[in-house]
Backbone as a printed PyTorch tensor [residue, N CA C, xyz], in Angstrom:
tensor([[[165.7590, 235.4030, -98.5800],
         [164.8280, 234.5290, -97.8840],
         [164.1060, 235.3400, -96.8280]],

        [[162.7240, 235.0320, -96.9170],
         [162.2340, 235.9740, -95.9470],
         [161.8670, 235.0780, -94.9110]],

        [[161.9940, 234.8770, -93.9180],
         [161.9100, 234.2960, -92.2690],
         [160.8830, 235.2300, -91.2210]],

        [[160.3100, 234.3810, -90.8580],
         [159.2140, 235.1860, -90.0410],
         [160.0780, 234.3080, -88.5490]],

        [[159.7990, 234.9150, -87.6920],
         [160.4390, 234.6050, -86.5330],
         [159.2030, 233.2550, -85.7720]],

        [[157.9310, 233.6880, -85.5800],
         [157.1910, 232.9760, -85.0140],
         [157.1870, 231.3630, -85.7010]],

        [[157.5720, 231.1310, -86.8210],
         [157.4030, 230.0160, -87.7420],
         [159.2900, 229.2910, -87.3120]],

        [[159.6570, 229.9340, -86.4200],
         [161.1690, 229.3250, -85.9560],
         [160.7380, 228.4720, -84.8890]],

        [[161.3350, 227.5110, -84.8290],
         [161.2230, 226.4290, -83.7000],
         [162.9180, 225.8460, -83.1940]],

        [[163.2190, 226.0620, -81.4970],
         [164.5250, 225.8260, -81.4880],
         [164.5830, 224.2360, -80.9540]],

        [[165.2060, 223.1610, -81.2000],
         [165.3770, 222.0940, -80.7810],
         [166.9100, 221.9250, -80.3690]],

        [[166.7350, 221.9470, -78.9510],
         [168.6260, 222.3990, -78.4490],
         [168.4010, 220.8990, -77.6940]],

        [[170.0830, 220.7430, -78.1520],
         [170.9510, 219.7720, -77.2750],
         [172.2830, 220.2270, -77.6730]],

        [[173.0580, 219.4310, -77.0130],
         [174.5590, 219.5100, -76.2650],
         [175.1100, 220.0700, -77.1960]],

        [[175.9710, 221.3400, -77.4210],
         [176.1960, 222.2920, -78.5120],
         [175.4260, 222.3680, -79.3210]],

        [[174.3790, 222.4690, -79.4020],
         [173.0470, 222.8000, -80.4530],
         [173.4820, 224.5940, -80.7750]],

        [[173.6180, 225.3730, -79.8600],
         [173.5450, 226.8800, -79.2320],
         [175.0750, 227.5780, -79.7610]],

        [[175.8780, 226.5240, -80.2090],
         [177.1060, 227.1380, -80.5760],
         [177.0620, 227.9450, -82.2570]],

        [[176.3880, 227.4800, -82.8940],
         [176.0600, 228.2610, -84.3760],
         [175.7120, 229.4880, -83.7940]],

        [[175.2520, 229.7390, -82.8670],
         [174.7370, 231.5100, -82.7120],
         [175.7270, 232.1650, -81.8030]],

        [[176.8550, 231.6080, -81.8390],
         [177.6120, 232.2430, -81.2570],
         [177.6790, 232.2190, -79.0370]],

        [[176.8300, 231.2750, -79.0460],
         [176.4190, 230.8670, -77.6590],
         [177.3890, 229.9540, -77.0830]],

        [[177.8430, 229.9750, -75.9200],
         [179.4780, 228.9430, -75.5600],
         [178.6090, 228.4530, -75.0720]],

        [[179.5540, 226.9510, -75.0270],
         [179.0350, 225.6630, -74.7590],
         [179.2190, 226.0770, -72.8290]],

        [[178.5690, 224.7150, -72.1560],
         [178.9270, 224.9760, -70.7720],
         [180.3040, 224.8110, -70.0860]],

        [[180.6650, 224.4810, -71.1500],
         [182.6760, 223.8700, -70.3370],
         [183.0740, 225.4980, -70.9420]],

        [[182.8290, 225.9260, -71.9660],
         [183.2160, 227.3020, -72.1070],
         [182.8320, 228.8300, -70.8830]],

        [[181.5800, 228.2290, -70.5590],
         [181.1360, 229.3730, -69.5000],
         [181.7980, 228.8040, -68.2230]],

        [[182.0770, 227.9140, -68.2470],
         [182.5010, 227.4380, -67.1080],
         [184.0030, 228.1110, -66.4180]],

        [[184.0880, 228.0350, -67.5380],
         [186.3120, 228.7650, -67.6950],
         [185.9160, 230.1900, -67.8160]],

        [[185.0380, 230.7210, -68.7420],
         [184.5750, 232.7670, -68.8540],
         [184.2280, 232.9750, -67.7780]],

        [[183.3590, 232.5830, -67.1960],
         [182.9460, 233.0960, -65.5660],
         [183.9870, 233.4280, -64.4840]],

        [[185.5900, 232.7010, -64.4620],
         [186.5870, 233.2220, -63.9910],
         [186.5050, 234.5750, -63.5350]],

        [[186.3680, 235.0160, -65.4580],
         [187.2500, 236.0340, -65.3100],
         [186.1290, 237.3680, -65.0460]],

        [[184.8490, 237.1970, -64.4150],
         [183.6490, 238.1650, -64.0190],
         [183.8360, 237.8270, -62.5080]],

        [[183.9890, 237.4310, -61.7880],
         [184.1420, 236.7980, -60.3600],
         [185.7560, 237.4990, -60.0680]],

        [[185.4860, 237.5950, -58.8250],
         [186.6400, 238.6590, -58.1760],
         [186.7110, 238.3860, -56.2490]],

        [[187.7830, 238.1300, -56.1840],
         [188.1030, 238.4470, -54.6890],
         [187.5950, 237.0460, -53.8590]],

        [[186.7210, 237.4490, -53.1460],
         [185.9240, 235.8830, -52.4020],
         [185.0830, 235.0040, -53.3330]],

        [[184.3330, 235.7280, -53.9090],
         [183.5300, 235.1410, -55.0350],
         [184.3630, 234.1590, -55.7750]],

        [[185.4390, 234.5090, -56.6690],
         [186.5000, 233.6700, -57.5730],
         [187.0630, 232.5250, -56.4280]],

        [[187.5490, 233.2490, -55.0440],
         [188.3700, 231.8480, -54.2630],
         [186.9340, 230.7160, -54.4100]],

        [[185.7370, 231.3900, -53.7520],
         [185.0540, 230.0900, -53.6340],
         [184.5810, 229.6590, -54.7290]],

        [[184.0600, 230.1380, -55.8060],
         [184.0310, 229.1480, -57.2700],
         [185.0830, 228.2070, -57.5190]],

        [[186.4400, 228.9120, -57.3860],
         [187.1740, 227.8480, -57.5610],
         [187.2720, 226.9050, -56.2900]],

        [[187.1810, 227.0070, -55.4100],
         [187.0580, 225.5430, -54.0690],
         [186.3170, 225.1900, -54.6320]],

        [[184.9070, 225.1260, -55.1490],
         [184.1550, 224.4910, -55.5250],
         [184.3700, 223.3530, -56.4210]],

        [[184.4250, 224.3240, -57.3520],
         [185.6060, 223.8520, -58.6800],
         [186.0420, 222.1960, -58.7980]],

        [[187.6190, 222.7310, -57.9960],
         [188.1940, 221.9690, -57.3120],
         [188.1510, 220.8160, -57.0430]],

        [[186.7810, 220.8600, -55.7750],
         [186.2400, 219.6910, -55.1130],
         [185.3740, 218.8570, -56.2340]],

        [[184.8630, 219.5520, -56.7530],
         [183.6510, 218.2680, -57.8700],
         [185.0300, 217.9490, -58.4720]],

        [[186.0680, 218.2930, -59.1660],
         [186.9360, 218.0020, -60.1850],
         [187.7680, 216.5030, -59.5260]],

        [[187.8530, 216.6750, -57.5850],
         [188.4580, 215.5640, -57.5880],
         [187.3900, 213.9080, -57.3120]],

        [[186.1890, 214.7380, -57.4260],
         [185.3630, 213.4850, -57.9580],
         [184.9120, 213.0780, -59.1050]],

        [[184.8520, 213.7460, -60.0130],
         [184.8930, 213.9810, -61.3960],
         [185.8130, 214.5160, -62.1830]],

        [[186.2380, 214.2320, -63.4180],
         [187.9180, 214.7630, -63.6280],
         [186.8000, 215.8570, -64.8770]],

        [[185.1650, 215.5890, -65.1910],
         [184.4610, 216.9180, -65.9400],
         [183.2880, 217.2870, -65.4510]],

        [[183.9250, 218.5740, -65.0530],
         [182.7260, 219.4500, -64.6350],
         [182.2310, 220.8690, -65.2360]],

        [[181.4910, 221.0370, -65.1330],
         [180.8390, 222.4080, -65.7290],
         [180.1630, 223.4030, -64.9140]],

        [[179.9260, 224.3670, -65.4360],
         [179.3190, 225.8250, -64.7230],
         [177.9050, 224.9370, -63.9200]],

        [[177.2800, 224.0730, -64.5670],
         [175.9950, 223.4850, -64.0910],
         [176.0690, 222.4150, -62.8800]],

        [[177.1770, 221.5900, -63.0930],
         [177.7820, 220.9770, -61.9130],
         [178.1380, 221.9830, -60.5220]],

        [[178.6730, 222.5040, -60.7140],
         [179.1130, 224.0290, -59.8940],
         [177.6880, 224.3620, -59.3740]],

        [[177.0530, 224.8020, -60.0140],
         [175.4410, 225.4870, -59.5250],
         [174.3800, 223.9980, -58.5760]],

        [[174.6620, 223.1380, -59.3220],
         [174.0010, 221.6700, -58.3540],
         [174.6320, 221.9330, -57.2670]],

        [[175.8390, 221.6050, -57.0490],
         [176.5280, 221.9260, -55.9320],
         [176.3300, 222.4380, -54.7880]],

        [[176.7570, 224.0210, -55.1130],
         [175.9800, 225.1020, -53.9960],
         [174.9780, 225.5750, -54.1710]],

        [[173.7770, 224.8310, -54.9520],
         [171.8270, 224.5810, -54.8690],
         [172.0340, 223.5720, -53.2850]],

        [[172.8620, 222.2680, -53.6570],
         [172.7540, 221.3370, -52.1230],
         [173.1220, 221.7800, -51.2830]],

        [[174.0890, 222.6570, -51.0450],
         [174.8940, 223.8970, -50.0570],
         [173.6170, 224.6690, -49.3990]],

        [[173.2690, 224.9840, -50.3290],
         [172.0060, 226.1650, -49.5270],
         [171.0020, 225.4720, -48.6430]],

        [[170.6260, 224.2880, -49.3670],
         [169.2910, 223.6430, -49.0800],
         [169.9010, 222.7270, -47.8870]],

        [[171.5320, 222.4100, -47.4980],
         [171.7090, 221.6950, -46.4510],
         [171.9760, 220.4530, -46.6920]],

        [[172.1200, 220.0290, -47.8580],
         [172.6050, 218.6580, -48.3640],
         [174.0090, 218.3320, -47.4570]],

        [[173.7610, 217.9350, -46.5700],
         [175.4850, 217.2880, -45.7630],
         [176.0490, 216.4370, -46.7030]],

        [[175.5740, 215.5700, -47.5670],
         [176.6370, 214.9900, -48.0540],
         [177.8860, 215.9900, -48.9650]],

        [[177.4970, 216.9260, -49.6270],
         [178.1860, 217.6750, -50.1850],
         [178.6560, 218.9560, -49.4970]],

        [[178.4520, 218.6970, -47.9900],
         [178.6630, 220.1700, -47.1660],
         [179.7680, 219.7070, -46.5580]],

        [[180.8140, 218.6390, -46.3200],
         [181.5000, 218.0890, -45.5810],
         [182.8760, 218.3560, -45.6750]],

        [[183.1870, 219.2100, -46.9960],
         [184.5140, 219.7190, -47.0460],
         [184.9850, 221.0150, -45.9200]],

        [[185.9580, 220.2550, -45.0960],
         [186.7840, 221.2360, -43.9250],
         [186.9800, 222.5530, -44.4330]],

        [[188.1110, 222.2560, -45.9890],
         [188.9710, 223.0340, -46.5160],
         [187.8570, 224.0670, -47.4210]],

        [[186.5870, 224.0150, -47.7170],
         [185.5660, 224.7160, -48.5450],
         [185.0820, 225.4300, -47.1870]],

        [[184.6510, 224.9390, -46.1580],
         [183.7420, 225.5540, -45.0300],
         [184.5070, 226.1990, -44.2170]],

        [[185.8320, 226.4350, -43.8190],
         [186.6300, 227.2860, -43.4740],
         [186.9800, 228.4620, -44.5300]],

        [[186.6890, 227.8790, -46.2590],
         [186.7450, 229.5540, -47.2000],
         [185.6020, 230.0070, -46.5430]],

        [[185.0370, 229.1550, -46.1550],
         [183.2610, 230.3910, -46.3460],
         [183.3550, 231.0850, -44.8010]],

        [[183.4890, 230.5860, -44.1030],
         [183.6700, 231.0610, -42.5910],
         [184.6550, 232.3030, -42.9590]],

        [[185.9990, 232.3330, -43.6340],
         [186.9630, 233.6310, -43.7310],
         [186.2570, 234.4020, -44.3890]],

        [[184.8160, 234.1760, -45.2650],
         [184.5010, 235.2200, -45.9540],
         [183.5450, 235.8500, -45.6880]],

        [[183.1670, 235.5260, -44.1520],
         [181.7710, 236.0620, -43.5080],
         [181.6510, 237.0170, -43.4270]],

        [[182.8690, 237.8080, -43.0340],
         [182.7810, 238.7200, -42.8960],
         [181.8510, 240.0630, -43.9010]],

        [[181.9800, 239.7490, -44.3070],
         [180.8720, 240.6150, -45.7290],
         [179.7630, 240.2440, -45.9140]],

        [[179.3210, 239.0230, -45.4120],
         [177.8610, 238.6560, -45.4970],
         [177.3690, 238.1850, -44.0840]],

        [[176.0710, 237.9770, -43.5020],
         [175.1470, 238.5520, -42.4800],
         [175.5730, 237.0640, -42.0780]],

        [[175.5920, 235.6510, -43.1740],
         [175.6700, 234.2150, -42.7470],
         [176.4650, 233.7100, -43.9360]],

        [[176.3520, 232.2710, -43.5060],
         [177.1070, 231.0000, -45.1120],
         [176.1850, 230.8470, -46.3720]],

        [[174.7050, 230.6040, -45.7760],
         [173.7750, 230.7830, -47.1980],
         [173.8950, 231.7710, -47.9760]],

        [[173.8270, 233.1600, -47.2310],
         [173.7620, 234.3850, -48.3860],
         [175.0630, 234.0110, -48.8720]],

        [[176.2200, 233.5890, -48.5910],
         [177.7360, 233.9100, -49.5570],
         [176.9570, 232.9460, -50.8350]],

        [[176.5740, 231.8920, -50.2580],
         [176.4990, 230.8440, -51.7410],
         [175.1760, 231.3720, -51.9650]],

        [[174.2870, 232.0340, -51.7660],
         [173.3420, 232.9710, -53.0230],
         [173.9920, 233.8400, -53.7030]],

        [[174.3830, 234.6490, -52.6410],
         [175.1100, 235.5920, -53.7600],
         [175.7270, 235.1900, -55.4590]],

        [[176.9560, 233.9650, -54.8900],
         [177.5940, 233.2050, -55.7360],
         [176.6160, 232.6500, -57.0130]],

        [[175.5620, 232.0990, -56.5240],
         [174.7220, 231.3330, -57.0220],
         [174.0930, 232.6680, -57.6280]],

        [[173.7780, 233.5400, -57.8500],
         [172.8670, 234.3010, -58.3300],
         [173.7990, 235.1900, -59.8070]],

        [[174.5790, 235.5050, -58.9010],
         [176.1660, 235.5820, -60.2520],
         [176.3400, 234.9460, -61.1170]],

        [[176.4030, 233.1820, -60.8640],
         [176.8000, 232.6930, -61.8460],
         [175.4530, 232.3670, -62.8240]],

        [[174.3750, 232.5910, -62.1250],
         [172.8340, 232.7120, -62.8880],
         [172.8880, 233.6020, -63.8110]],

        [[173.1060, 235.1840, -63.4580],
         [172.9960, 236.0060, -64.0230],
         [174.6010, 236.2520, -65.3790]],

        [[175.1400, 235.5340, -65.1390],
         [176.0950, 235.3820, -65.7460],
         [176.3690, 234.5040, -67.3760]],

        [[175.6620, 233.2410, -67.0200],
         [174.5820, 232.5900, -67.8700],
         [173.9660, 232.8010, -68.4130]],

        [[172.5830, 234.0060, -68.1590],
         [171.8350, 234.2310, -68.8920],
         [172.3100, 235.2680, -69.6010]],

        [[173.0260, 236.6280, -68.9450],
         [173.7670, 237.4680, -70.1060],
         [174.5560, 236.8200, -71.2840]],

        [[175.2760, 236.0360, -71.1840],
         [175.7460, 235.0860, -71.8780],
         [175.0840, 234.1920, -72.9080]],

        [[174.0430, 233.9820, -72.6830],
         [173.3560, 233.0220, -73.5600],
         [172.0420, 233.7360, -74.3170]],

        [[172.2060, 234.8250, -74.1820],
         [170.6410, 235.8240, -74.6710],
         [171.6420, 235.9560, -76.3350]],

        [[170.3670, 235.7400, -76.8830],
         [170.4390, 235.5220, -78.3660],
         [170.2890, 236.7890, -78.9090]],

        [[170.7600, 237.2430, -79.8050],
         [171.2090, 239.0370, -80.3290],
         [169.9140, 239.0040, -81.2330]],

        [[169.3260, 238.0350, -81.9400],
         [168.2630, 238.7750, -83.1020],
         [169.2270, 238.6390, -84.2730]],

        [[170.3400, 238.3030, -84.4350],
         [170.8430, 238.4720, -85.7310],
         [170.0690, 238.2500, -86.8570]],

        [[169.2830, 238.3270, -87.6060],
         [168.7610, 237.6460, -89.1250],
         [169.4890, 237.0870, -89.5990]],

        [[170.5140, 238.0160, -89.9310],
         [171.7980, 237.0120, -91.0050],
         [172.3420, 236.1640, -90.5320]],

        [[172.7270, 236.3960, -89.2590],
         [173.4590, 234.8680, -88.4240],
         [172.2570, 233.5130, -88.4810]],

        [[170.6640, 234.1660, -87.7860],
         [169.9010, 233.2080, -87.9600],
         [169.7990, 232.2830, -89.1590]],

        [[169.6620, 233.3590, -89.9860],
         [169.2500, 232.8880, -91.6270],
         [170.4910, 231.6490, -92.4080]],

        [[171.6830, 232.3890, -91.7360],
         [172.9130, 231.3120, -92.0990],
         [173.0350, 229.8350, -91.5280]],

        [[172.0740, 230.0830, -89.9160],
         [172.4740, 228.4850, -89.2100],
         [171.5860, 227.8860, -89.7250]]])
């Protein structure tokens, strides 16, 4: 079969992306663990954590809403003692509290998109 690429059209929803070998978001959600290290990993997981005891499912994208409202100053979601005392112990390495959750936030961006970049396979294409 010969396939021209431009004549491909992708129509994604909720595991649409898993035939190409692409993890779903509850999957990146748990892989990202294990790329995160030291302060980075404690505060993903506080994060974590906290949506989980308002929600019993959350994902890498829940996580990123999160500390998006963190940065921008959303108090309703800034009010955890036990989250704003991690970030205060981890100042030390960063200039303030926003840069820790960019940083974070830019990681788990870039983490995502390495993750989700599509290889070109033909044969994989040609098979889904």
């Amino acid at each position: 079969m010969n396939v021209k690429y431009d004549d491909i059209l992708f129509f994604m929803g909720a595991g649409a992306s898993k035939p190409f070998g692409i993890s779903t978001m509850q999957e990146l959600t748990d892989e990202v663990e294990n790329c995160l290290a030291n302060n980075e990993l404690d505060l993903y997981k506080k994060i974590k954590s906290e949506l989980q005891k308002k929600n019993s499912t959350i994902d890498i994208e829940h996580i990123l809403s999160s500390i998006d409202d963190r940065i921008e100053g959303n108090t309703q979601t800034n009010n955890s003692d036990d989250l704003n005392s991690n970030i205060t112990a981890i100042k030390n390495s960063y200039s303030n509290r926003v840069e820790i959750l960019k940083s974070l936030s830019k990681k788990l961006s870039d983490f995502i998109r390495d993750k989700c970049r599509y290889s070109n396979d033909e044969d994989q294409m040609t098979n889904v």
